[in-house]
C-alpha positions as CSV (number, residue, x, y, z in Angstrom):
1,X,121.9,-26.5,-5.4
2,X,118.7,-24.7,-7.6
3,X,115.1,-25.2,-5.6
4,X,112.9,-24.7,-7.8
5,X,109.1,-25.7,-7.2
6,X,106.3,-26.1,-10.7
7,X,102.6,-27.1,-11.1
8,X,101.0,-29.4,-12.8
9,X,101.8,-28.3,-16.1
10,X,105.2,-27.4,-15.3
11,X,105.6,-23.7,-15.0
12,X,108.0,-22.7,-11.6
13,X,105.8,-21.3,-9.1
14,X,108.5,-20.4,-6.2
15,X,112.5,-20.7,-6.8
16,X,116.0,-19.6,-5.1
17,X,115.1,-16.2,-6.0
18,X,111.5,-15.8,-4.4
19,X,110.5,-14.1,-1.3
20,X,108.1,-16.0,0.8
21,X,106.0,-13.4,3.2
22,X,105.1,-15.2,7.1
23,X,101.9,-13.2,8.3
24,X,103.1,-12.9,12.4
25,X,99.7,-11.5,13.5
26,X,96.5,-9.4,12.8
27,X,94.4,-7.3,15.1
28,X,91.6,-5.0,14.6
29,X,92.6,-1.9,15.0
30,X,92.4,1.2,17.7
31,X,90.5,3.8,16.0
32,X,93.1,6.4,17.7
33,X,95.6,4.7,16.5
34,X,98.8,3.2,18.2
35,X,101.7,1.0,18.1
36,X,103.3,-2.3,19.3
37,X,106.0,-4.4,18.9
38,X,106.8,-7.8,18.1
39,X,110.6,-9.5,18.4
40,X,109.6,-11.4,15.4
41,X,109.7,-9.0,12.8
42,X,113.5,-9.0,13.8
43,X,113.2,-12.4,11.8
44,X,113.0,-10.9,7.7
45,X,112.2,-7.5,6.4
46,X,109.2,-6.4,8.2
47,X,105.7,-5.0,6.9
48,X,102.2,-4.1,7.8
49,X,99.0,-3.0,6.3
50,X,95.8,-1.7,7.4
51,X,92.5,-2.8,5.6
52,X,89.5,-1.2,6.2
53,X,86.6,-3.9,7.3
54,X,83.4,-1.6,6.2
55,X,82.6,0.6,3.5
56,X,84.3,3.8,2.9
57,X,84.0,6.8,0.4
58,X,87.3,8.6,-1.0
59,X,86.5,11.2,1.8
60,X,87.4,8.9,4.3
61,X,90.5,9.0,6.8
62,X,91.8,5.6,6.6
63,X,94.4,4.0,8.7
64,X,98.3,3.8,7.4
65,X,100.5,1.7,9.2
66,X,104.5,1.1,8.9
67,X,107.0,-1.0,10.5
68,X,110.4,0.0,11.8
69,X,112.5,-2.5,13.7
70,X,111.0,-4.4,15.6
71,X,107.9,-1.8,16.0
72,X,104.6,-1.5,13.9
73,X,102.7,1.9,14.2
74,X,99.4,2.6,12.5
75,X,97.3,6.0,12.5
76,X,94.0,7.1,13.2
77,X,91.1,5.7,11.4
78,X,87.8,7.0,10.8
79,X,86.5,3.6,9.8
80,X,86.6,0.1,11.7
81,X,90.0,-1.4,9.9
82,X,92.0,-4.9,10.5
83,X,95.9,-4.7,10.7
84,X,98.0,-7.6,9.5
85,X,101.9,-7.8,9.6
86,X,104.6,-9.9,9.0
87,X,108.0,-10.5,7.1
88,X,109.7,-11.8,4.4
């Protein structure tokens, strides 16, 4: 059996072959920088981002984060940034 899922006028939006990403959590982040885990990223193929939440110039140090296993780490930030993660 084919899932397939349109819109009003018909087009597919979502089917078998889509990837549907679950945000698990977001926190503001640690300026120094850090990491934590969380069991359910042992759920899908994990990921995590850092957004900065004030303005910043191309000079800037900005936060990077990556997941591996069941363990997100992010790095020093020079600006105030917000770290979301999930699966998918």
């Amino acid at each position: 059996m084919w899932i397939e899922v349109r819109d009003e006028l018909n087009r597919i939006v979502m089917d078998g072959d889509t990837r549907v990403s679950r945000c698990l959590g977001v926190i503001d982040c640690n300026p120094a920088g850090g990491s934590f885990t969380d069991p359910n990223l042992a759920q899908g193929t994990g990921w995590a981002v850092a957004i900065p939440i004030e303005a910043y110039s191309g000079w800037d140090v900005l936060a990077t984060a990556k997941v591996q296993g069941t363990t997100v780490t992010y790095t020093y930030s020079k600006k105030r940034c917000r770290l979301l993660w999930g699966t998918y």
